[in-house]
C-alpha positions, 0 to 999 in steps of 0.5 A, spaced: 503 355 592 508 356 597 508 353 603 507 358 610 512 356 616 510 358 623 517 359 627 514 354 633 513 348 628 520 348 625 523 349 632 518 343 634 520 339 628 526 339 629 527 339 637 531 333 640 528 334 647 534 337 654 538 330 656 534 326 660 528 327 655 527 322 649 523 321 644 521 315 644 521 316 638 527 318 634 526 320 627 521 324 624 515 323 619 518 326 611 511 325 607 509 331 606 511 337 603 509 341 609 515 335 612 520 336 607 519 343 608 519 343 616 525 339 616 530 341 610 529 349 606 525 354 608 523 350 615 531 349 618 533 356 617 529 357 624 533 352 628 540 354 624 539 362 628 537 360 634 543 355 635 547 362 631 544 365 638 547 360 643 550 354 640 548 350 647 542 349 643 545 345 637 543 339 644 536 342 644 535 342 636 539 337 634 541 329 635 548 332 637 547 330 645 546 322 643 551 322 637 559 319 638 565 318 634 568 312 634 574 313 632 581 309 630 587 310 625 588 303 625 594 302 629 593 297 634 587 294 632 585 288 636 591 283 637 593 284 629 597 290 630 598 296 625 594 294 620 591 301 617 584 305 617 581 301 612 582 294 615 580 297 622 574 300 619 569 293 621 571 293 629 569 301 628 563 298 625 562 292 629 563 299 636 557 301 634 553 296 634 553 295 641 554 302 642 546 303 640 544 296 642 546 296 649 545 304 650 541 307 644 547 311 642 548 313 636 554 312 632 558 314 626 565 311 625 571 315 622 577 311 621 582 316 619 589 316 615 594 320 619 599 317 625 603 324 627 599 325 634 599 333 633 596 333 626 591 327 629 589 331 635 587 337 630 583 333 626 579 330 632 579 336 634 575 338 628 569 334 629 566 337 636 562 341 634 559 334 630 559 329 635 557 329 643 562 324 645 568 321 641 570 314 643 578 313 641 579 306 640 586 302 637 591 307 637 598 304 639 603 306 645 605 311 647 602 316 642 596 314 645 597 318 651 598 325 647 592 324 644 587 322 648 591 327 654 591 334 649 585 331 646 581 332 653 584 339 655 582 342 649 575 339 647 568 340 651 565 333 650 566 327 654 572 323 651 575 316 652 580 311 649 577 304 651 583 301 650 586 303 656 580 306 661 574 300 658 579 294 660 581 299 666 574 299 669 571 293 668 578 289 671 578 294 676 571 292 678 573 284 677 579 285 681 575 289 687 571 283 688 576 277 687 579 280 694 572 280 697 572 273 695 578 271 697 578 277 705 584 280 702 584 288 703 586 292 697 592 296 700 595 289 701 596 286 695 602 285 691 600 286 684 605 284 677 604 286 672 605 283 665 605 287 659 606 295 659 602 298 653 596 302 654 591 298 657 598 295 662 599 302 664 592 305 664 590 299 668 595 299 673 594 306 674 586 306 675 588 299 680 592 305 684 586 309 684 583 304 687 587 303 693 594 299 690 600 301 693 605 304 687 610 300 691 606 294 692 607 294 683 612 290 679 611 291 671 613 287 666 614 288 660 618 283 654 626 284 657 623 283 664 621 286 671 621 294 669 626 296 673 629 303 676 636 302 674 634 300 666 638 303 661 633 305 658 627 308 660 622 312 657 617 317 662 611 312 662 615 306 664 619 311 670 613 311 672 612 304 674 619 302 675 621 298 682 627 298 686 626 291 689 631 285 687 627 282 682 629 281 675 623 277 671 616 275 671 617 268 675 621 272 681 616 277 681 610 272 681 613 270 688 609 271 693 605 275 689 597 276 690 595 279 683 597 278 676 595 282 671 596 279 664 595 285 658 600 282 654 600 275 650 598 268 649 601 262 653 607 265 656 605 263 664 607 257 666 603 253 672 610 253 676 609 260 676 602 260 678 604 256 684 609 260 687 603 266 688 600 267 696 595 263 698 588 265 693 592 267 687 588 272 682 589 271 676 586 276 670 589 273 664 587 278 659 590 277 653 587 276 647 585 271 644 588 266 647 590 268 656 597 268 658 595 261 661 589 257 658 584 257 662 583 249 664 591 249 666 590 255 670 584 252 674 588 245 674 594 248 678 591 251 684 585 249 688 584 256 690 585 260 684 580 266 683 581 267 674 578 271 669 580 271 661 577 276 655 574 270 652 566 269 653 567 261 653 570 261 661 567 265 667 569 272 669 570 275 662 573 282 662 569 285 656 569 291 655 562 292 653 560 292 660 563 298 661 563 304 655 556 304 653 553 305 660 560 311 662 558 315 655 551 314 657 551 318 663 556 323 660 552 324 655 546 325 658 548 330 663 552 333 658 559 331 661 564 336 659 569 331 660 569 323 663 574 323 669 576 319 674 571 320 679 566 318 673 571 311 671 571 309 679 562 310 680 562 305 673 567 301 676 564 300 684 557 300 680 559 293 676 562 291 682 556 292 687 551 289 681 554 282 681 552 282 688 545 282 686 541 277 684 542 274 677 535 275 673 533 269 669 534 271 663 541 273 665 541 265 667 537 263 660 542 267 656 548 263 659 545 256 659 541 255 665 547 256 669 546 258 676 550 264 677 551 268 683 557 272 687 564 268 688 570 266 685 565 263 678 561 270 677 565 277 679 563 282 674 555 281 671 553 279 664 554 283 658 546 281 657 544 283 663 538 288 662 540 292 668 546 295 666 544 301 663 541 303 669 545 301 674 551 304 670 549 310 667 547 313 673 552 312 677 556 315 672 551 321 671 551 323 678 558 322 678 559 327 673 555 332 677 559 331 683 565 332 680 563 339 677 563 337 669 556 336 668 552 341 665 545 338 665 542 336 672 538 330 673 533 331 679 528 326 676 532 319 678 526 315 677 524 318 670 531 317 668 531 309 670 525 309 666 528 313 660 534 308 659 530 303 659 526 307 653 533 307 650 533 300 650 526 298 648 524 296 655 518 300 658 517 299 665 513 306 667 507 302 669 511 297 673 515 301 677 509 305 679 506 299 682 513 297 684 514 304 688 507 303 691 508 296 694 514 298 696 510 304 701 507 299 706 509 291 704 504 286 704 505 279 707 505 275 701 503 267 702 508 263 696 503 255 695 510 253 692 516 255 695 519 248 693 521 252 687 527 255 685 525 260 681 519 263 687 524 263 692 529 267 687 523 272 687 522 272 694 530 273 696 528 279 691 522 281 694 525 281 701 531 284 700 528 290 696 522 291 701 516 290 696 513 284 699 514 280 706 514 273 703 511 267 707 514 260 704 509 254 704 512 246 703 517 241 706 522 246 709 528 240 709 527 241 702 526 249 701 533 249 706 536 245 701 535 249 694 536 255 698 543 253 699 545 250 692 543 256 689 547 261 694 541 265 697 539 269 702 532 269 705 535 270 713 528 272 717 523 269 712 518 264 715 517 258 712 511 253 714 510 246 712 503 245 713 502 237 714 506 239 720 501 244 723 497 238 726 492 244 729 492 249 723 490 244 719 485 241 724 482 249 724 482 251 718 479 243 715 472 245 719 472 253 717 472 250 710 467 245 713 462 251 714 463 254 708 463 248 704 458 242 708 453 243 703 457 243 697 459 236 698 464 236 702 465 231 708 469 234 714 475 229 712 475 231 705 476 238 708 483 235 712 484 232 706 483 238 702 487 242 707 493 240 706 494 242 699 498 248 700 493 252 695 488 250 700 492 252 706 495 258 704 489 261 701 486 260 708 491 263 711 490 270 708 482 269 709 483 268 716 488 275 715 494 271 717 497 273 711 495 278 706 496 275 699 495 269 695 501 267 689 501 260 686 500 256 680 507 256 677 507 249 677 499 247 676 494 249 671 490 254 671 484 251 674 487 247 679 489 253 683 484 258 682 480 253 684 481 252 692 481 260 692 474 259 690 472 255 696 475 258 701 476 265 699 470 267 694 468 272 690 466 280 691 460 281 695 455 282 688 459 278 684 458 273 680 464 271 677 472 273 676 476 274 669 483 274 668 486 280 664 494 281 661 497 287 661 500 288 654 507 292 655 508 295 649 512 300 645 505 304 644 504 303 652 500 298 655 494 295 653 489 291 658 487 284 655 480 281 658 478 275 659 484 271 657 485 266 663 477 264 665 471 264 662 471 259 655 464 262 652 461 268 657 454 270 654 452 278 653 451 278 660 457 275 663 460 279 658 457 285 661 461 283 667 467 281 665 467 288 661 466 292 668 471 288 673 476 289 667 474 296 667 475 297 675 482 293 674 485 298 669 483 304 674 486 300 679 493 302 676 491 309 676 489 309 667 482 311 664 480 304 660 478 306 653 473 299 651 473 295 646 469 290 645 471 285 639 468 281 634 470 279 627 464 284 625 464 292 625 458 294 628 453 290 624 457 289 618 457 281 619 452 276 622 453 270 627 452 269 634 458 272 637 458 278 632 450 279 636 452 276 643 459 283 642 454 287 640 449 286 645 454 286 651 455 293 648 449 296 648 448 293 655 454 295 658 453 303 655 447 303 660 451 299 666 457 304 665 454 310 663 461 314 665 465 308 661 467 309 655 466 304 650 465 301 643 463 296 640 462 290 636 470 292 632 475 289 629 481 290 634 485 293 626 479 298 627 479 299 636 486 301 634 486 305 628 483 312 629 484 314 621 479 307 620 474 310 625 474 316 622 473 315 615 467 309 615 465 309 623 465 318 625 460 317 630 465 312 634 467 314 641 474 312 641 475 317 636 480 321 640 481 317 645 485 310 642 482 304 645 487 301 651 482 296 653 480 290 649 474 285 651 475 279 647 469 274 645 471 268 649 477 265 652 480 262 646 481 269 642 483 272 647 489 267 649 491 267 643 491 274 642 495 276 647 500 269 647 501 271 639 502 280 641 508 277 646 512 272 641 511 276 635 509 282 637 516 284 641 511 286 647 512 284 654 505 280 658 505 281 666 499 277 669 494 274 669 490 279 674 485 276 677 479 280 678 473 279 682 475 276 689 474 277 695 481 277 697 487 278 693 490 272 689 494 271 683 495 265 679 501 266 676 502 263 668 505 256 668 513 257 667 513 265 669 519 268 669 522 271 676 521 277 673 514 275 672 513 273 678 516 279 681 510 284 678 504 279 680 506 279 687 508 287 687 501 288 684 499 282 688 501 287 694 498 294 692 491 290 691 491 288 699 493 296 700 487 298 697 482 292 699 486 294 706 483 302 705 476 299 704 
């Protein structure tokens, strides 16, 4: 029987999404035969004609928009010379990958079998209607100049030859910051150059951008100082040819501020180095081996300021910093070209990033080091998850400027959260909470501010104006691990409570009052007082400060414990809970109660379902409950599978608006198909569950702890619902991004209890 096939549903099949749109999922399902037929004969024809129509569509119906060539005739592969197509197929490969890890670019590489310039160019020329962007990579000088510069004029689709501009960019953002480090001014310096093929001359040039002056430039090459009065000399080497008395590379490096080495291993010397002006850059960049070993370099001069290629020393001029992020942002804005204006934003974006503060995981990636801003720490890490948003946008908006952007991003927010997709981070639910923080920050009171991952949250959350942080603890020692770590916290107060002799007298008897017939003596109450936990949750009692962080360093209990003394719990509340948001890549999913209540009976379960409940609308999401057993509606007996079905039925009559099921099997709570075929009367049929009650504490933890090893899901939390004010007990050892989400939520809670 023949197959019918709706004109939309072939479109719709095989509809790709307009830049700035992707799918988070990028393949399409195959079976059926109502998909083969959809995605091959008689479905495709559909897209086939509206394409015919306007060949603009091929990006709307097909994977063109994310697709790039790589693309090499094997000539100047890596340091090995011309050694053929074949040989350089696996540093191609070996592109792609990080193309699709780093920007989820997809690749296919072409090693191509042809060195005439004329007829590589028309074979490249070829594959545009294929490819959205070509990523030229190992073909020799001088021939590489025609291609790429042909190639440019006659092609519609951004393209590049990272050989010349990736290391170009990179070193050029290096080099914008080096002079920072060392307050020289760009239009100043003297700059030798050490080698003249492509990536010489193309960094040369883009220094020249930059703001280097031509007449500042000494290019070598191996007979020497390139000169104007050279027998020989072909166009590019004129371009850089000096008039100034000046022979070979030693005579150059006299007195010169920068040296730039594109050329080969171990042909520098120490006494030429120290001939260079007072805080010498270095940029030893050839491969494998610099134009000075590293430790020799460092070991000349004290004020030397160095970067290499290689990733086992500071400063490392990679070029994956560069190329997957520049042909993201082509790509998405639909670049008909990558120009200069786009080369220079990538640039000035990489330096401006290294100014930031370094995420943890950047710091654990690279051995615990502390990194940050000066001569050890130029250019970011090829690790660092920030990149692609800091790059890639750059670029786009620099395309769009320049006027080669066919496709306008209006949406800046949507998009940062697009390349995050792309890479497989979703942080759409964070950064709305973060936007809002960011609205009417809090003053968020830190319990252990002697902590170097807590003052590297708070410097982040100060300078990007989502909290104003309040630091508790010995200030001699804040002081001290501020310093060693270079941060900047000018204006953020900082309190020691054993010297506030008047607070803690004040505080102690307020504490007296609330607690004198719970066993607390006066004394016990100053004692008490002047544990920071105690203190700082006072201090937002009293509305001296509006949130409450700690618990980075004790035990849960420990912690949550002096906030129950002094603050307490909602008015018509008999407990708190703990939930973990679960950030995966289905969407967030709301985990309760995973911090504190071992063993709740139906009722507390009642209420821990309801507090759960308030905290999921609380970011602006509907809860869908399930309340989970290792029983489905009463298939199996036993204490806990009663006391999850009873909590149902009693929190169905407490909620009516609620949706909620129960007593399931969380297989069952997130599998529709199951529900349908053997449960048709759930209510979650239609509505997936995004809300899981667990039965006790245990479950719970181990659910949610197992999800974000083995499950590749990010956990932020716990939130605790149900006091009276907002605290949040952070888990033992939480990251600083992990920290930054809870104080964010932290702040956003005191708005909302502010509105009450």
């Amino acid at each position: 029987m023949a197959i019918k096939i709706r004109k939309e549903d072939a479109l719709n099949y095989h509809t790709q999404g307009k830049p700035g749109k992707i799918e988070v999922v990028p393949t399409k399902p195959l079976s059926s035969q109502l998909d083969l037929a959809l995605a091959y004969s008689p479905g495709v024809a559909e897209p086939c004609l509206e394409i015919k129509e306007n060949k603009e569509n091929v990006y709307k119906y097909t994977a063109k928009g994310n697709l790039v060539a790589v693309i090499s005739n094997g000539t100047a592969v890596l340091g090995l010379g011309d050694i053929g197509p074949e040989a350089s197929k696996p540093v191609m490969e070996g592109k792609g990958v990080l193309f699709k890890k780093f920007a989820g670019i997809d690749v296919f590489d072409i090693e191509i079998d042809e060195k005439d310039p004329k007829k590589l160019i028309q074979i490249i020329k070829s594959l545009e209607p294929t490819f959205g962007g070509v990523n030229l990579e190992d073909i020799k000088a001088p021939e590489c100049f025609e291609i790429e510069t042909t190639l440019k004029q006659e092609m519609k689709i951004p393209l590049m030859h990272d050989d010349q501009h990736g290391t170009a960019i990179i070193s050029g953002a290096a080099l914008l910051n080096a002079l920072e480090v060392v307050n020289k001014k760009i239009e100043d310096i003297k700059l030798v150059v050490n080698g003249a093929g492509a990536s010489a001359v193309s960094c040369t040039r883009f220094y020249m951008s930059l703001g280097v002056k031509q007449e500042n430039i000494v290019m070598c090459d191996r007979d020497g100082a390139i000169r104007a009065d050279r027998e020989v000399l072909d166009d590019i080497k004129k371009e850089f040819a000096t008039t100034r008395d000046v022979h070979t590379l030693s005579e150059a490096l006299i007195g010169a501020d920068v040296f730039l080495g594109l050329s080969a291993g171990n042909i520098m010397e120490p006494e030429q180095i120290q001939q260079m002006a007072e805080n010498p850059i270095v940029f030893a960049l050839a491969n494998p081996n610099p134009e000075i070993a590293y430790d020799l370099a460092m070991a000349t001069r004290d004020d030397i300021v160095m970067a290499t290629g290689r990733s086992d020393h500071p400063n490392q001029v990679n070029n994956v910093l560069g190329f997957p992020y520049i042909f993201r942002g082509a790509l998405d804005v639909r670049a008909t070209s990558i120009n200069e204006e786009m080369k220079l934003a990538a640039a000035k974006a990489i330096a401006a990033l290294a100014k930031e503060p370094v995420p943890e995981i950047v710091n654990k990636a690279y051995g615990d080091q502390k990194l940050a801003f000066g001569r050890f720490y130029l250019i970011p890490k090829p690790f660092d998850p920030r990149l692609i948003t800091t790059i890639a946008p750059a670029v786009a908006k620099a395309a769009m400027e320049s006027g080669v952007a066919k496709y306008h991003i209006e949406d800046w927010e949507a998009y940062e959260l697009e390349l995050q997709e792309r890479i497989g981070i979703d942080q759409r639910l964070m950064l709305r909470v973060i936007t809002r923080a960011k609205k009417d920050p809090k003053r968020v009171v830190f319990a252990e501010a002697d902590n170097v991952k807590i003052l590297k949250a708070a410097q982040l959350l100060w300078t990007e104006k989502v909290a104003t942080p309040i630091l508790l603890g010995n200030m001699e020692k804040i002081d001290k691990i501020i310093e060693e770590n270079g941060l900047d916290l000018t204006g953020v107060t900082i309190i020691d409570p054993f010297k506030e002799e008047e607070k803690l007298q004040q505080y102690a008897e307020i504490l007296h009052q609330k607690r004198q017939r719970k066993g607390l003596t006066p004394r016990e109450c100053l004692r008490l007082m002047r544990d920071r936990n105690y203190f700082g949750a006072m201090m937002v009692e009293l509305g001296e400060a509006d949130a409450l962080i700690s618990g980075l360093t004790k035990d849960y209990p420990k912690t949550i414990l002096p906030a129950l003394h002094v603050i307490g719990v909602k008015k018509g509340t008999d407990r708190v809970a703990g939930m973990y948001i679960m950030n995966t890549s289905k969407g967030p999913f709301f985990f309760s109660d995973t911090t504190v209540n071992v063993n709740p009976t139906a009722d507390q379960l009642v209420e821990i379902i309801g507090l759960t409940a308030k905290g999921v609308r609380f970011f602006d999401i509907e809860p869908r409950v399930a309340v989970l057993s290792y029983s489905n509606f009463g298939s199996a007996k036993g204490e806990i599978a009663s006391k999850t079905a009873e909590a149902t039925i009693k929190a169905k009559e407490k909620y009516p608006n609620l949706i909620i099921e129960g007593e399931m099997q969380a297989n069952v709570a997130l599998n529709e198909e199951i529900q349908r075929e053997n449960y048709p009367f759930s209510s979650l049929i239609g509505q997936k569950a995004n809300t899981l009650i667990f039965p006790d504490l245990s479950s719970g933890n181990i659910a949610y702890k197992l999800l974000s090893e083995l499950g590749n899901a990010e956990a932020i939390g716990p939130v605790l619902l149900g006091m009276n004010k907002p605290v949040h007990i952070l888990q033992l050892g939480s990251s600083i991004r992990e920290i930054v989400n809870m104080v964010a939520i932290a702040v956003v809670d005191a708005q909302s209890k502010e509105q009450l």
